[in-house]
Every structure is written in structure tokens, then in C-alpha cells.
N, C-alpha and C positions, 0 to 999 in steps of 0.2 A: 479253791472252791470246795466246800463242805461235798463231797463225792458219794453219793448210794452206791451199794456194793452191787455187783453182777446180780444174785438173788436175793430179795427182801421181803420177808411175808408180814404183813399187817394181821396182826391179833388184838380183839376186844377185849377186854374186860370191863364189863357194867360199872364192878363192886368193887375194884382195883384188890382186890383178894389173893388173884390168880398168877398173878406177873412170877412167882416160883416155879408151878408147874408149868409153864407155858414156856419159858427157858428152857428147860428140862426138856423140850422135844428139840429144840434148836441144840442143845449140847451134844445130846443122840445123835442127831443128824451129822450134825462136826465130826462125831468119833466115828461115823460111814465114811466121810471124804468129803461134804457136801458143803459148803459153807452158804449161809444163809443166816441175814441179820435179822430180826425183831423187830417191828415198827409197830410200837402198841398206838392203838386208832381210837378216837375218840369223837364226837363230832356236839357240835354246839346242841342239837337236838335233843342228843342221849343226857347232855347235861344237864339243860333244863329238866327233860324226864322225871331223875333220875334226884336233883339237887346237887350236884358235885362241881368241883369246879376242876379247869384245865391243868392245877400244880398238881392235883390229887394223880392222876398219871403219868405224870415224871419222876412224881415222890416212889409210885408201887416200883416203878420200872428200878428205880435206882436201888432201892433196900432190894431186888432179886438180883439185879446184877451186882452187888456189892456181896452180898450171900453166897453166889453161888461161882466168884471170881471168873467172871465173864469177861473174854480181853477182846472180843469183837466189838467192832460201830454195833452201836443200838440208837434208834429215835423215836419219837413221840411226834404224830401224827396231828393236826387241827385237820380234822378230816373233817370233807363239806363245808370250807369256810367260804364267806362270801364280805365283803367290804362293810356292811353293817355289822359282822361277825367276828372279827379279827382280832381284834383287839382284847381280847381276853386272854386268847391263846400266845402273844408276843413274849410275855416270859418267861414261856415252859417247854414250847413246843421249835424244834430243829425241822418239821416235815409238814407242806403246807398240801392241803386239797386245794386245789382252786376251782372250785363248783359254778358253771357257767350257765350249765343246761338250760335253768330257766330263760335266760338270753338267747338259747335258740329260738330263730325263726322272727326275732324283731326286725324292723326294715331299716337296713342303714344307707344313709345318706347316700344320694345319687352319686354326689362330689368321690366322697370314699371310696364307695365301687368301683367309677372309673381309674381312679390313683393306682388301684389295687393291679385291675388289670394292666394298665401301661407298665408297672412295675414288675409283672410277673408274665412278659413273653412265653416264658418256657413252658406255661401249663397247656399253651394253645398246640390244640392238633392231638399228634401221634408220641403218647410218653412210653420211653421202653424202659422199662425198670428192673434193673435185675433181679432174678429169682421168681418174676412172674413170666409166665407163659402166653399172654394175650398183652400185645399193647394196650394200653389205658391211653383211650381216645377224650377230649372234650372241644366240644365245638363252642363257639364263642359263646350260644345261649345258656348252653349246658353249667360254661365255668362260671359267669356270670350269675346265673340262679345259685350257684354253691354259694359263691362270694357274698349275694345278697342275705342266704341262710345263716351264714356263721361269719357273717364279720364283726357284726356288735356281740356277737358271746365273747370271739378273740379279743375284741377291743377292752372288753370288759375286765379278759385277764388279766391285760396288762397293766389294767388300771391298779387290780389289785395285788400282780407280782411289784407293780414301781411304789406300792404301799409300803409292800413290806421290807422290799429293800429299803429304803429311806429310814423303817427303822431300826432294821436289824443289820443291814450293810449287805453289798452284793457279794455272794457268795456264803456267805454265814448261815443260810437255809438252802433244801431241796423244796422244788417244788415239781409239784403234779399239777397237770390239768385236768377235771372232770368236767365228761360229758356226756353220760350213760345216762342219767336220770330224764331221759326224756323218750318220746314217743317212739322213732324212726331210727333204725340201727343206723353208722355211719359206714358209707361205701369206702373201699378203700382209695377211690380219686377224693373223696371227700375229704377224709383223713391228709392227704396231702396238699389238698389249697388249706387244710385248717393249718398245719405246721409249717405252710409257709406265711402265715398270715400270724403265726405267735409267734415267727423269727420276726419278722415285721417292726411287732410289738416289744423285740427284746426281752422276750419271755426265757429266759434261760430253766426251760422245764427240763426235768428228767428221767419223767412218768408220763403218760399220757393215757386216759380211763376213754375210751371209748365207747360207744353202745355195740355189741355186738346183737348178729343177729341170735334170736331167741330169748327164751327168757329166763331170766338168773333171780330166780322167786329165794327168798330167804328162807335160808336153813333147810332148804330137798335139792334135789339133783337139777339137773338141766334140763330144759324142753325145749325140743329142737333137732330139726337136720344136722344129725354131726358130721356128715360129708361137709354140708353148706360151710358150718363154722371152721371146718379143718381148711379149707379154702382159704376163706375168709380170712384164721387167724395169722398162715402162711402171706400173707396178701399185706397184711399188716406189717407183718415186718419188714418185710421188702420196702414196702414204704415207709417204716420210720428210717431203715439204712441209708435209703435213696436221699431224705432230707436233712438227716446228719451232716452227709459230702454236700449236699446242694443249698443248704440253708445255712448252713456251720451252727446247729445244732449240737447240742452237747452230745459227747460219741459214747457214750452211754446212756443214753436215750431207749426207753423199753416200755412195753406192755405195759398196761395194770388192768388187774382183772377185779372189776367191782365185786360184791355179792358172791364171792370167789369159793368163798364158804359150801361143803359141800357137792359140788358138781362132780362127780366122780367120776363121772362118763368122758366130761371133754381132758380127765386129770390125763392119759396116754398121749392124746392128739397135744396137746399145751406142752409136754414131757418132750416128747419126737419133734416139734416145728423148733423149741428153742435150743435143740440139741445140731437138729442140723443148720440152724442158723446163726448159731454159737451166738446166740441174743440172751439179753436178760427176763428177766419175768420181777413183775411185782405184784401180789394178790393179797386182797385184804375178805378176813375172816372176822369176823364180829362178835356176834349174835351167838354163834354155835357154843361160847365159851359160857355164855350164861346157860343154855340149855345146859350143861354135862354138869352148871353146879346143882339144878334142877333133880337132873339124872342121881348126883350121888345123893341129894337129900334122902329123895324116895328111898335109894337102897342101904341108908344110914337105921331106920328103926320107926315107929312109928310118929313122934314128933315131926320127924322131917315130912312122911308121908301127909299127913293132917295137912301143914303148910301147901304142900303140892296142892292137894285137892282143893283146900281156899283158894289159893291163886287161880287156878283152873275156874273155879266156880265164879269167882269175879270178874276173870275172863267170858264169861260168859256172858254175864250180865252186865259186859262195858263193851261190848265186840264191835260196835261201829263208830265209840271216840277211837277205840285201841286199831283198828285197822285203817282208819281213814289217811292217816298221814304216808300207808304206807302200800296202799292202794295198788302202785304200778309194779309192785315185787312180791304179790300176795297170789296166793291161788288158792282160797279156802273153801272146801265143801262144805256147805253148812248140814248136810246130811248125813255127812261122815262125824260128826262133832258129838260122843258122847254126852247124856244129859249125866246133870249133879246127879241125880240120884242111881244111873249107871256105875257111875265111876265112885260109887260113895263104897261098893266095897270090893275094891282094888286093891291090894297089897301093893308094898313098893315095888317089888318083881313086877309087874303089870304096867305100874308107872314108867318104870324104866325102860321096859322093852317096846313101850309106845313111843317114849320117845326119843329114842335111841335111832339113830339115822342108819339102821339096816337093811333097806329097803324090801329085803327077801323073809323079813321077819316076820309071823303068822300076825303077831301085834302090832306091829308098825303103826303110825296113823300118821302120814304125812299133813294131816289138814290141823291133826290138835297140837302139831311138834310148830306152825307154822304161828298157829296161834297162839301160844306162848312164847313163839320166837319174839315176838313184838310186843308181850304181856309183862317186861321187865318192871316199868315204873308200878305195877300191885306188888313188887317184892318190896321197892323201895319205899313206897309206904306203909308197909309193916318196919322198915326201921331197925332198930336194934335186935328183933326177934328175928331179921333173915340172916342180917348179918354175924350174930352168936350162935349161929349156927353154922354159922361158913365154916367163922373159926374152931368149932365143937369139931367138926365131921372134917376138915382140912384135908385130913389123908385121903378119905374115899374121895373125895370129891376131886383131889388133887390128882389120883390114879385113874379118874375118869377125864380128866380136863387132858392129862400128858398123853393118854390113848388114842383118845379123838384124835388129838393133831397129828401125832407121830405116825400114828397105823391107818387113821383114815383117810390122811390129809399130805404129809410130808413124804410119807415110802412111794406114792406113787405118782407124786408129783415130780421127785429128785432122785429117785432109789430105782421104780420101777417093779 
């Protein structure tokens, strides 16, 4: 079976430009002691966006790892795929999302429910789970109501993992299941009728994306109780270990942390639970990668700075196509949001120190770093003018892309 290593961090790249620098902090990392693979993520949305298609990041990933003689697993993500969506991604992509969320909360079959419970005694009552401290109680309404929440999401996976094994053969892909993109974090009793309900379905995952509580808004920190989450994400693993022995789930079975991007705050509490749980972690980063080419444009000369402030300004004047799709992971001020004619005479120093994810920085502007988080597709219809400049400014932009991940992202998620 195609195996994901102990640690896997999922890296975006928009413009498939980046896949050298982005190695580059994985090689750092290796030469710490840390081993942690590559999973460059892509998702059918960005594509459309964007106009790219699913070979275009297999092809960046492979010319960086052939460059820079990479002897670790690396894989290429179909992140967010769904059964209408798959099939683009079959001859490029080794690492499957399987995006359900929408399927929460439709009502499945009486017949079903019942099957599920006579099949799964064990949930009823008093569960002691190792490494938590309170039995995890459900009384027959309780499991039931779970069962009736997420049983057609699960069912759904299975539709779409027995997809794709059919055509890529069982074991020849990793897959993850997603399930964050929805309203209601998942309880950690919840978490375990759901992984006993996608052994069920012969789901042989070996990710699993959760909603955690709070909110993991794109490209700023975390908001949120991080006692609650430290809890929480403690609570998590105990219960994927527990369905590992009880389901015969695959024993490399871990975390993923959506929107994983930037949250700096839960990067200790994430660091401490999978250390003492000797568990894996898989966190997918996106979005951050195109801001830093952003970042380097502005502090390349004034060409690149021009570009920033047209994007920005067409950002502006598209703020409700460009936000709408992304709604449940936004927190934008609109009173925080510099007018064109503010920012018309900003140097790229200014540029950059806005938006630059320093949170203690006099300039920061968490609300305009959020809204060009999601302002990619105005680069990609400038076209050849963003991207000859990628290539023009490669360096800077490349020593701002290996920054971010290594210093803001990897040191203290693995290092400490």
C-alpha cells in the first residue's frame, strides 16, 4: 500500500512557480533531524480559478525534486475532490481529499441507521478510551442522532474512495477524508461513529480533516479557546488510536489540519499532543504561498509594486464575487480595508509589511492580507505580466516563499 510518512505538510502553489523554494524548507528541516514529506495541494476550484490544469502540479513538483535530488516520498494532492470532480485529477495525482461536508446532515435511510447501530454495539453506553480522562458516554438517542448526521457523508466516501480504487487499484493512492468545511466542529464521540462508519464503508483513509472547534480563517492566526482546542485536539487522537485496534484502520492513521496555514498560536499545542502521542500530523498550507510571491513583487522595484496595487484595487472593486465562495474561512473588516487612493502611495516596504503575517507589526493588516488571500485568480488574468515576473524576481520572491514556511511555519511546528 502506497504508505504517507509519519509527518506530511501540504504546500500550495497557485502558479506552480514555487515547488523549488518550497522544497527548500523541507530539505532544511531534514538537515534538523525532522523528516517531513511535500504534498503539493491543488483543488479543482483553484483550477478553474486560475485556468490550470491537475498535470501542471505534478509536472512543477517533479522538475524541483529532480533539481534539487530529493530522495524522500513526495505527492500531489486532488484536494477537495468530490465524484463529479475526479476524474481530472486520476492521472497526476497519488493523494486524494475526499470532501464530504456538503453531505453533512442529509437524512439517511431509516433501514441504514438501524444496520449501523445493531452492527456497532460497542458504541453504546460507557467508552473508555485510552489517553482521555472522562469516559465518553452515548446513550442510544445520542448515537443515533450522530449516525443519522454522518452517515450519508460516510457513505458518500465510500462511493468515492471504491471510485477511485476501481481506477487506480487498491492501495496505489492515499486518501483523506474531509470534513471541516462545514458549520458544527466535530465532537470527539462524533469523530468515532464517523471512523467506524468509513471502516464500514472500506474506506482505507489515512488522513482524516476534521472541523475543529474555532476558526481557521485563511492566511491570520487562529480564533479560539486554545485550552478548548488543546483538549479537543488531545481527544482526537486518542480516538483515531482507539479506531485503528477497533476498526483495523490503517495504523498510520492522523490528523489533518485544514487551513493549517498560519495559525501560530495552536503551532506549540499541535507540536506537544503529537509528541506525546507519538501520532502523526498532516497540515495543508495553500494560499500563504501566493501571498509571499505577492510580498516579494512589492519588495522587487517599482514594476512589481504597480502590479500589487492593481490587484489590490481590483480587489476591491470585485470584493463580493472574490469573497463569496469563501465565506465560512473569511473574517474581513471592511473598515480596516484601505481605499485606492491610500495605498496609491505606498512603497513596496509598506506593501510588504502589510502583508506580511507578523501579527505585532505596526503595519500588519490582517483584513487586506485576507483579501488578497483569495484575490489570486486578478493575478491570473493578468497572465503572462504576473507570471514574467515570477520569473524576473525568482530569487526575492523565492527567499520570501522558503522564509515563511521554514521560520514561520516548520521551526515551530517540528523544531520548536
Amino acid at each position: 500500500m502506497l504508505r504517507l510518512s509519519r509527518f506530511s505538510f501540504g504546500v500550495g502553489d497557485r502558479f506552480a512557480h514555487q515547488a523549488s523554494a518550497q522544497l527548500k524548507a523541507f530539505q532544511r528541516l531534514l538537515s534538523e533531524g525532522v523528516e517531513v514529506v511535500p504534498v503539493w495541494n491543488k483543488s479543482n476550484r483553484e483550477h478553474s480559478f486560475i485556468g490550470s490544469q491537475p498535470e501542471s502540479v505534478r509536472q512543477a513538483a517533479q522538475e524541483a525534486v529532480a533539481q534539487s535530488g530529493w530522495s524522500l516520498p513526495w505527492h500531489t494532492d486532488a484536494d477537495h475532490i468530490r465524484l463529479e470532480t475526479v476524474d481530472r485529477f486520476l492521472d497526476s495525482s497519488d493523494f486524494y481529499t475526499i470532501d464530504v461536508a456538503d453531505s453533512i446532515g442529509q437524512v439517511a435511510s431509516r433501514d441504514s441507521v438501524v444496520h449501523f447501530l445493531k452492527s456497532h454495539p460497542e458504541l453504546f453506553g460507557q467508552l473508555h478510551i485510552q489517553g482521555i480522562d472522562q469516559a465518553i458516554f452515548l446513550s442510544g438517542d445520542a448515537l443515533e442522532e450522530i449516525v443519522a448526521k454522518y452517515l450519508v457523508a460516510c457513505q458518500e466516501a465510500g462511493r468515492i474512495y471504491r471510485y477511485i480504487s476501481n481506477k487506480l487499484g487498491e492501495g496505489n493512492f492515499i486518501a483523506e477524508v474531509s470534513m471541516d468545511e462545514t458549520d458544527s466542529p466535530q465532537t470527539p464521540q462524533e469523530l468515532l461513529v464517523i471512523l467506524a462508519a468509513l471502516a464500514d464503508q472500506k474506506v482505507r483513509l489515512q488522513t482524516i480533516a476534521p472541523k475543529f472547534t474555532g476558526r481557521f480563517n485563511k492566511g491570520v492566526d487562529y480564533v479560539g479557546d486554545l485550552e478548548q482546542f488543546a483538549r479537543e485536539f488531545q481527544d482526537d487522537l486518542c480516538v483515531l488510536a482507539h479506531a485503528v485496534t477497533q476498526y483495523g484502520l490503517p495504523d498510520n492513521l492522523k490528523l489533518s489540519v485544514h487551513s493549517g496555514s498560519d495559525k501560530f498560536s495552536i503551532y506549540p499545542i499541535i507540536r506537544q499532543a503529537i509528541a506525546s502521542r507519538k501520532a502523526g500530523l498532516h497540515i495543508k498550507t495553500a494560499g500563504t504561498t501566493w501571498l509571499e510571491e505577492l510580498i516579494g513583487l512589492a519588495e522587487s522595484g517599482q514594476e512589481g509594486t504597480t502590479l500589487v496595487r492593481e490587484i489590490y484595487g481590483l480587489a476591491l472593486e470585485q470584493i463580493g464575487a472574490l469573497t463569496e465562495p469563501y465565506a465560512s474561512v473569511i473574517d474581513i473588516r471592511m473598515s480596516e480595508l484601505p481605499s485606492l487612493l491610500t495605498v496609491g502611495s505606498w512603497d513596496g516596504h509598506q506593501w510588504a509589511n502589510t502583508l506580511r503575517h507578523i501579527p505585532g507589526h505596526p503595519q500588519y493588516n490582517a483584513s487586506v492580507r485576507q483579501l488578497l488571500h483569495v484575490s489570486f485568480k486578478l493575478a491570473a488574468k493578468k497572465g503572462s505580466r504576473y507570471t514574467d515576473l515570477l520569473v524576473a524576481h525568482r530569487e526575492i520572491i523565492g527567499k520570501n516563499v522558503f522564509e515563511n514556511l521554514y521560520t514561520r511555519h516548520m521551526k515551530p511546528l517540528f523544531l520548536g
